[in-house]
ZAMARGU-4260 file (C-alpha; in steps of 0.2 Angstrom, whole numbers, plus 5000, padded with zeros to 4 digits):
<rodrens>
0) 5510/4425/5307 | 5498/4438/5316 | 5514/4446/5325 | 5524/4446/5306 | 5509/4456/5300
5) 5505/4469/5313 | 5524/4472/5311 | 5526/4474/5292 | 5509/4482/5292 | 5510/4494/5307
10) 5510/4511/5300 | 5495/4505/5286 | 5485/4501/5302 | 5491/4516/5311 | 5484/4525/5295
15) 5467/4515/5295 | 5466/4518/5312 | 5466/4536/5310 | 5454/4535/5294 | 5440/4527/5302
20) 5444/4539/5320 | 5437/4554/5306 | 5424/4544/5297 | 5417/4541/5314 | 5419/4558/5319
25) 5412/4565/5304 | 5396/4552/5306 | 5393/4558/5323 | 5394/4577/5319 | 5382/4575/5306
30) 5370/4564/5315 | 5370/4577/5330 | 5370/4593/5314 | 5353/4596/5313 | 5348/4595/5333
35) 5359/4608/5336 | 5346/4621/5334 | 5346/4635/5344 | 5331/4639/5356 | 5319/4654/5354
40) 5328/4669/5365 | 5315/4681/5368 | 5321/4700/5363 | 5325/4709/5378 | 5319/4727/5379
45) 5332/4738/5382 | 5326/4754/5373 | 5310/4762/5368 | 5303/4774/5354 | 5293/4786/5363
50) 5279/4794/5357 | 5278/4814/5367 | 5262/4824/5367 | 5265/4834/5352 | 5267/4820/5341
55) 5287/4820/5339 | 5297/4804/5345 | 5311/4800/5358 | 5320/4785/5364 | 5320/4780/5381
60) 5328/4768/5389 | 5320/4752/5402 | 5320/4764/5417 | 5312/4780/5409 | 5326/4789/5407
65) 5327/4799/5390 | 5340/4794/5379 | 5335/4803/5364 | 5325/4819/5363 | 5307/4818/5354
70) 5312/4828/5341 | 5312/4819/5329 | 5299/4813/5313 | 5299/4794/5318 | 5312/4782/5325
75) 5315/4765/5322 | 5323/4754/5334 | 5328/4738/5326 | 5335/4727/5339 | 5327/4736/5355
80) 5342/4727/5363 | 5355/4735/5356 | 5361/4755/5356 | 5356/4757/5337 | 5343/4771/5334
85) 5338/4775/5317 | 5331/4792/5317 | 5320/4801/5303 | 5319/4818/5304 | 5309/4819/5287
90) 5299/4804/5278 | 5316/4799/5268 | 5330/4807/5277 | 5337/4800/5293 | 5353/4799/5305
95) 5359/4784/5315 | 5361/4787/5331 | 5367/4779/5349 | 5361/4783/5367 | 5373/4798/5367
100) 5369/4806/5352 | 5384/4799/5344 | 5383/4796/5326 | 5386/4781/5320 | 5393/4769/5302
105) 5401/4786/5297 | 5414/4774/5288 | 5400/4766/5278 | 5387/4774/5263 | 5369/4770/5264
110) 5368/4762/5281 | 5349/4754/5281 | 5337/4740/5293 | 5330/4730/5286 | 5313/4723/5289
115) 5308/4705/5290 | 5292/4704/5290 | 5279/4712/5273 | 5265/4719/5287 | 5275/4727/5301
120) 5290/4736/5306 | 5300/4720/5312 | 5319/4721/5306 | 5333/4710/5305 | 5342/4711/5323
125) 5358/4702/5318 | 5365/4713/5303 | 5363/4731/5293 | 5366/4733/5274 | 5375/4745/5267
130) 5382/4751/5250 | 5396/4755/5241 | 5399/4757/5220 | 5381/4751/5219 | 5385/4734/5227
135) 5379/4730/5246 | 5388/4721/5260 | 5384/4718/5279 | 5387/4725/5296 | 5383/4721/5313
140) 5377/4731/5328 | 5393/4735/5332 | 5401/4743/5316 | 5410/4729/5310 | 5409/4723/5293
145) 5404/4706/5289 | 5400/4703/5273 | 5410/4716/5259 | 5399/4725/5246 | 5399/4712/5233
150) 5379/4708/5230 | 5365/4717/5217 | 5354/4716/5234 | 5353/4709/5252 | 5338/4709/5261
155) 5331/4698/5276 | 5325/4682/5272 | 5307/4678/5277 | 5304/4666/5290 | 5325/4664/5295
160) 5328/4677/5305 | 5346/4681/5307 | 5349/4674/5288 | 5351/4684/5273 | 5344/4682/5254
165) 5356/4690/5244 | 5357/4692/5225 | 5371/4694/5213 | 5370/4691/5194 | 5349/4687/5195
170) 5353/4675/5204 | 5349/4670/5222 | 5357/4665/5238 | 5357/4664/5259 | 5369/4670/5269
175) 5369/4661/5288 | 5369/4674/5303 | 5389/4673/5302 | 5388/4679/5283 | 5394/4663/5276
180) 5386/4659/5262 | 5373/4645/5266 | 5366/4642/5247 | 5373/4642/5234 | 5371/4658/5221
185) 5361/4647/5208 | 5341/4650/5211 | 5328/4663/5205 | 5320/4661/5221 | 5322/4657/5240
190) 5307/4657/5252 | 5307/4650/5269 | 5293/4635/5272 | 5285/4645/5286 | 5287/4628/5296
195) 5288/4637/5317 | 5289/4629/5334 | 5286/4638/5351 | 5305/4631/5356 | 5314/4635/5340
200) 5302/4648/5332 | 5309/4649/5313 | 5325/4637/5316 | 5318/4624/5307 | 5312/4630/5291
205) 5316/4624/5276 | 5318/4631/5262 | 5307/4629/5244 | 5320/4635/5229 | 5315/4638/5213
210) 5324/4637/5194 | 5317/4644/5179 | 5318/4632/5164 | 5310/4629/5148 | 5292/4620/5156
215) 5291/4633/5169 | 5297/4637/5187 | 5302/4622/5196 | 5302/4620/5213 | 5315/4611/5224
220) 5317/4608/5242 | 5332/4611/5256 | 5330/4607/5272 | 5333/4619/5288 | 5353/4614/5285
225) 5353/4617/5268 | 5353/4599/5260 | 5344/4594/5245 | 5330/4583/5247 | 5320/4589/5232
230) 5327/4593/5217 | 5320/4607/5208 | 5308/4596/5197 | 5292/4601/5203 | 5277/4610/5200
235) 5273/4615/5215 | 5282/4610/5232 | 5273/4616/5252 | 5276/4606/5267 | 5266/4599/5279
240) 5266/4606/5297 | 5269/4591/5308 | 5277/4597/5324 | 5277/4584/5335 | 5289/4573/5323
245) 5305/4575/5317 | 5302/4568/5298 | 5300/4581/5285 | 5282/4578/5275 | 5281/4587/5256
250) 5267/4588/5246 | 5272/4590/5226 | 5265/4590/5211 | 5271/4585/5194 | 5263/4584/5176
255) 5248/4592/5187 | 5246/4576/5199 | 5253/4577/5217 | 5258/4564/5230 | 5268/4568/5245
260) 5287/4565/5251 | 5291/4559/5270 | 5309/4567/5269 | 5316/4560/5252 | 5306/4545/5249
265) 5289/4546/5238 | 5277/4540/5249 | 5262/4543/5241 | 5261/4542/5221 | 5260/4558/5211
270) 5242/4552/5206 | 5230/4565/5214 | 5221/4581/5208 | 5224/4588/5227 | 5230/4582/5243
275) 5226/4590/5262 | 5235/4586/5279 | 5223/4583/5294 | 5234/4587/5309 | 5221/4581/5320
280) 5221/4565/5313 | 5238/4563/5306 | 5230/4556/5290 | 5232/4562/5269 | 5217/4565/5262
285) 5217/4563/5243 | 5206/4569/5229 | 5202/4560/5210 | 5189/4561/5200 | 5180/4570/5213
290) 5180/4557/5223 | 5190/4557/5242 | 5203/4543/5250 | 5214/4541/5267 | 5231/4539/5270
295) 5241/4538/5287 | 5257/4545/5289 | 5266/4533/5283 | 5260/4531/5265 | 5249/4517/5269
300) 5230/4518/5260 | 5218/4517/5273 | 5202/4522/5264 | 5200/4519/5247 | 5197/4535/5234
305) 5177/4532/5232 | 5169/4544/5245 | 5160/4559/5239 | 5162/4566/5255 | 5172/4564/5272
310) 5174/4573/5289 | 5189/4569/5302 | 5189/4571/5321 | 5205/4562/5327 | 5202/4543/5328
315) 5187/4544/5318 | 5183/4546/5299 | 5167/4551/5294 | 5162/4546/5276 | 5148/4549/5264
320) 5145/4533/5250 | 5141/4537/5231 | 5123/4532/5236 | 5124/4546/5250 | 5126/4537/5264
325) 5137/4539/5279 | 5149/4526/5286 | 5159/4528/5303 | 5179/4522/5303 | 5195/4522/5315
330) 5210/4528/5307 | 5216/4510/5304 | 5201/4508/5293 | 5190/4498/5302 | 5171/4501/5300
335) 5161/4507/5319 | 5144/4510/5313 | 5134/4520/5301 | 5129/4539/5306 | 5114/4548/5307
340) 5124/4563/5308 | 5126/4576/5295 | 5146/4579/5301 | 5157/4574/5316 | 5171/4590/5322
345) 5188/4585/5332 | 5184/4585/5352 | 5201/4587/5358 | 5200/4571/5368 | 5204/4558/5356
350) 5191/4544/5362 | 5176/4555/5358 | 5172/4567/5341 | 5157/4578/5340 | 5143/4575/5330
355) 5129/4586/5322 | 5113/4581/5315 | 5103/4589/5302 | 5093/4600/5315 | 5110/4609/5321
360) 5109/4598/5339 | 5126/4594/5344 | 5131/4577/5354 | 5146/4568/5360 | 5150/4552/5355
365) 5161/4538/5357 | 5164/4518/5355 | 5153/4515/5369 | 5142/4530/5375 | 5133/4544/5367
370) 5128/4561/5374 | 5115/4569/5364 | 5101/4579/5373 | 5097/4595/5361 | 5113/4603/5362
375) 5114/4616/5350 | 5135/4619/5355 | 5148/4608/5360 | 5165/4611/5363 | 5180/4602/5371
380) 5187/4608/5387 | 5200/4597/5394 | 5201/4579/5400 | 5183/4573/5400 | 5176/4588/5402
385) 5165/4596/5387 | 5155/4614/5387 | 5139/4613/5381 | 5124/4627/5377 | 5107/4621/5378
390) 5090/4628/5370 | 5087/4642/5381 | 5103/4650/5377 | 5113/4643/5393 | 5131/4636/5395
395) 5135/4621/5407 | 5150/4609/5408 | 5147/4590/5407 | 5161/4575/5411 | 5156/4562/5399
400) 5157/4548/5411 | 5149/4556/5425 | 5137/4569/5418 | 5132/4587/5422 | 5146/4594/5434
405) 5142/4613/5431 | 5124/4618/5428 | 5117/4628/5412 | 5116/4645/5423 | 5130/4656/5414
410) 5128/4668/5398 | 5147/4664/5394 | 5159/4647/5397 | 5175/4644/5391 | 5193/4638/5395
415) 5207/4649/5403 | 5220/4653/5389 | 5232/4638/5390 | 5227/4632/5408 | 5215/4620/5414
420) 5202/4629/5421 | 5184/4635/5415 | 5178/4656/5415 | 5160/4657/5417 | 5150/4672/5414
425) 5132/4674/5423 | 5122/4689/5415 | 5123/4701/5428 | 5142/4701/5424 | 5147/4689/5438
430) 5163/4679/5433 | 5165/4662/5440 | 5184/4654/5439 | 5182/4633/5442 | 5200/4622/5444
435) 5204/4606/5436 | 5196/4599/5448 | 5179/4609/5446 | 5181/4618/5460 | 5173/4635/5461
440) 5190/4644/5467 | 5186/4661/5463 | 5173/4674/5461 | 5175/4693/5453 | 5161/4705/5446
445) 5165/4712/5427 | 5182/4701/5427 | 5195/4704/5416 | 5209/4689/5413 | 5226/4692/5407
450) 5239/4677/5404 | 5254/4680/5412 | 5265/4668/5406 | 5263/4649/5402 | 5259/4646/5420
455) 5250/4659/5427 | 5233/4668/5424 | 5230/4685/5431 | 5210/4687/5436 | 5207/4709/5440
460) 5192/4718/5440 | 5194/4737/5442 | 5193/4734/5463 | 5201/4715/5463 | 5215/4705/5458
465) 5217/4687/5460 | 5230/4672/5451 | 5227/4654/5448 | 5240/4641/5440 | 5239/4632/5425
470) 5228/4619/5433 | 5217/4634/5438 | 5223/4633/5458 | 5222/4651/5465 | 5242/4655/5471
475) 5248/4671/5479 | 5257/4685/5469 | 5272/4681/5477 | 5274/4663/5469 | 5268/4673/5452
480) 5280/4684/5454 | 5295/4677/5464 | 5308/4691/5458 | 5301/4707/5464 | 5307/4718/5477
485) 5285/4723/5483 | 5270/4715/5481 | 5249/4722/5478 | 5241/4719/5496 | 5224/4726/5500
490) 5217/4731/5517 | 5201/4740/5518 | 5198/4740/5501 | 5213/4750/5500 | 5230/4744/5489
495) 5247/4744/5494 | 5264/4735/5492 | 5274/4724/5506 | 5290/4715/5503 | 5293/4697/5500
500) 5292/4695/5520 | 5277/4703/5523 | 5283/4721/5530 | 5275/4735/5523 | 5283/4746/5512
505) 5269/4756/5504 | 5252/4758/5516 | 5235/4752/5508 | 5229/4771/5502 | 5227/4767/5482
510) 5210/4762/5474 | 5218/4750/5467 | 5236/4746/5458 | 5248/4736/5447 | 5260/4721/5451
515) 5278/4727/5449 | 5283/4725/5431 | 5297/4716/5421 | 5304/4735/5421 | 5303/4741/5440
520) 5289/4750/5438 | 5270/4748/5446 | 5254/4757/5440 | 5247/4767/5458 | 5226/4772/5454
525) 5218/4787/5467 | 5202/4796/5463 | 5203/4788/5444 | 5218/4794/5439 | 5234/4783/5439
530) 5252/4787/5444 | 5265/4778/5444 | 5280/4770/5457 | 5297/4759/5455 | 5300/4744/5466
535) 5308/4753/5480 | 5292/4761/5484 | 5297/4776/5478 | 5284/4787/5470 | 5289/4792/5452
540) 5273/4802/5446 | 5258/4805/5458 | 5240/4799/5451 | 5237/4813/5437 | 5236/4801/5422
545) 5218/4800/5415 | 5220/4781/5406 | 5205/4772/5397 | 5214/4757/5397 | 5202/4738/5395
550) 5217/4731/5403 | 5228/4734/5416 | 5242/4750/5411 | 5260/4744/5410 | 5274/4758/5414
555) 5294/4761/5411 | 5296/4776/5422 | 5283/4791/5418 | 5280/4783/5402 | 5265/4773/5397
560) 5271/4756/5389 | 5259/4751/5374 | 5261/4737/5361 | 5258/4737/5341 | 5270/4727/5329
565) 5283/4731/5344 | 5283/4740/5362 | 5282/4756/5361 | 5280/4772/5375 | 5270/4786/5375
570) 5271/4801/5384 | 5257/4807/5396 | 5250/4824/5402
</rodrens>
């Protein structure tokens, strides 16, 4: 019978097999849509606007050479990666230019950047608008046109880089960074979510849509992808910044109430006058009737609405009673203690909060010990390690299980920017670096520090450099800096550079100088003037440049490389 069937039936099955072949396919591809998402790619510096002496601006490119004359009124660069110089040579009149002075888009009317940020000159990098019988359309860096002249207006959407918000009939839309048309030409508004990771940067933001209806503007939400999982119903729609979870979490309001969304399932009942995320806790807290209640996560009501008052520090919640007192909970709910204190802060480790009586003195408690000896500052560190100032004004570092580990002598105590290490600052300017470990590794008079990267810190004063890792270990400058051709050495208290095996290439006859930089270039100081040298050794401008400079200078060629909204070069006399 079986045989009889697969016979008769053999090209239905074939068919079927087939079918479910794509369903499968299709289930996958979607599954696996939204982690495609394309890693931050820092912008590579190829070019610079240069400033010049009498106030007129140039381009140059990464190794000093001048591209563009500075002739002109100002120049803008939007994608300092690619050969696309717009230059003004009044306030409204400009010329497009490339490396060679080459006009360019001459087959194309009103060639503009634009911007995509409202405070700084920051332009779209992936296309250029342009206009023709009052519509506009898109172009790429290279010339080619992407998107024909078909919309009222284009212009770069807020928070997606690389994607377009473009209008046609008062109605908006988004372009992707190919110019296919994302969303659909149906809202009055678009705005990004503002949701950022360091990995992705803007490439998971949603999107919050809005219609304009007979009750009002209501709101809707798309997702990073573009699918719906609000419909444009709301009041008001923002989203929670949770970044170490995939799920998306809205808070949105109807008839005036809100409640909050984990992705499109209602969670929390649209029942409150106003609802906050506290990311240190991961908890909701709600408001009614002036009176304050905890959820997790999930939806689930931890604390009642009945507290006229509350303070969170990760696993704890801090709440004040209708007869004003204050009562001590984990985030599961479960009652610790009452307080005497007038607040508790987030720690940083999430076994211990900070609390503060109602004389200012700070103390560190958890489930089973307290740390409380007239500290008028507290402050997390990193493992079990807490900062504190005591009455006369000085800061120490105390490990909550074994005490004191750095005595109240310094003026000034904090961590290293995104390492574990501890900068302490005596008041005759002495700067002490400790390790994880506690470990007094390094000590520099007047001490500048200057992150380098996520691993490395660099430690100078205007005689000494040093590095220490992210666990505050001081390394060499030739793990820091593993590609360069030469490398800082001092002899003497002299400065010079030696290769990667040690040979020197420049002798120790500077006051002091610079690590070679991303572009090839090293600052060289003699007699308080700086000059500048590539990573052959060669010298490109002997010490004439008069630089009062807090931080170390940076160089591309001759120029002086500076930073504001974008990297920029000035030139020197």
């Amino acid at each position: 019978m079986l045989k009889e069937f697969l016979k008769d039936n053999y090209k239905i099955l074939v068919v079927i097999f087939f079918i479910l072949i794509l369903v499968l396919v299709l289930l996958f591809v979607n599954m696996n849509k939204k982690s495609k998402i394309p890693e931050v790619i820092p912008v590579e510096y190829n070019y610079f606007s240069m400033y010049s002496n009498d106030d007129k601006v140039g381009v140059i490119d990464k190794k000093g050479n001048l591209i563009i004359d500075a002739k002109y009124f100002d120049i803008y660069i939007p994608n300092p990666s690619k050969d696309v110089f717009v230059c003004f040579e009044t306030d409204d009149e400009y010329v497009i230019l490339n490396s060679k002075g080459e006009e360019l888009f001459k087959d194309f009317e009103g060639v503009e950047v634009m911007e995509t940020l409202e405070s700084n000159l920051d332009f779209e990098k992936t296309f250029l608008k342009f206009k023709k019988n009052g519509k506009y359309g898109l172009i790429d860096y290279n010339g080619k046109e992407i998107v024909s002249a078909q919309y009222d207006n284009v212009q770069s959407l807020k928070n997606r880089p690389g994607e377009i918000l473009v209008k046609k009939d008062s109605k908006y839309g988004v372009l992707d960074s190919l110019g296919n048309l994302k969303i659909k030409l149906e809202y009055d508004s678009i705005v990004g979510d503002e949701y950022c990771t360091e990995k992705y940067g803007y490439g998971q933001t949603g999107y919050i849509v809005m219609k304009k209806t007979k009750s009002g503007n209501m709101y809707g939400y798309l997702d990073y992808t573009g699918e719906q999982y609000l419909k444009t119903e709301f009041e008001s729609i923002t989203r929670v910044f949770k970044y170490d979870d995939d799920n998306i979490y809205l808070i949105a309001m109807s008839n005036g109430k809100k409640g909050v969304y984990k992705n499109k399932e209602e969670i929390i009942e649209k029942k409150y006058q106003n609802i906050t995320f506290a990311d240190n806790s991961d908890l909701f807290v709600v408001k009614r009737n002036s009176k304050y209640g905890i959820y997790n996560m999930n939806g689930k009501l931890i604390l009642d609405t009945k507290y006229t008052n509350y303070s969170l520090a990760e696993k704890y919640i801090s709440v004040t009673t209708t007869d004003d007192k204050k009562e001590l909970y984990d985030v599961n709910g479960n009652k610790l203690s009452s307080l005497d204190y007038v607040t508790i802060q987030p720690s940083g480790n999430t076994d211990c909060y900070i609390a503060i009586d109602e004389d200012g003195y700070y103390s560190i408690i958890s489930k089973t010990d307290k740390y409380e000896d007239n500290y008028t500052y507290i402050s997390f560190a990193f493992d079990n390690y807490f900062i504190f100032k005591n009455e006369e004004g000085y800061y120490g570092l105390l490990n909550i299980y074994s005490g004191i580990v750095i005595e109240p002598e310094y003026t000034f105590m904090l961590v290293v920017d995104g390492k574990r290490a501890i900068e302490a600052e005596k008041l005759d300017g002495t700067v002490d670096i400790y390790s994880k470990d506690i470990e007094k590794v390094l000590t520099i008079n007047n001490a500048v520090l200057e992150k380098i990267n996520e691993d490395y810190t660099v430690i100078y004063s205007n005689s000494e450099m040093a590095y220490i890792n992210k666990d505050g270990k001081k390394v060499e400058n030739v793990e820091v800096f593993d590609n360069n051709k030469l490398y800082a050495y001092s002899q003497n208290s002299k400065w010079g550079f030696k290769n990667k095996q040690g040979n020197v290439v420049v002798e120790a006859k500077y006051d002091f100088v610079t690590e070679i930089d991303t572009y090839g270039f090293a600052g060289i100081l003699k007699d308080g003037k700086w000059g500048v040298i590539d990573e052959t050794g060669k010298v490109i401008v002997e010490p004439s440049y008069e630089i009062d400079n807090y931080y170390l200078p940076k160089f591309v060629g001759k120029y002086l490389l500076d930073f504001k909204d974008n990297y920029f070069c000035l030139e020197l006399e």
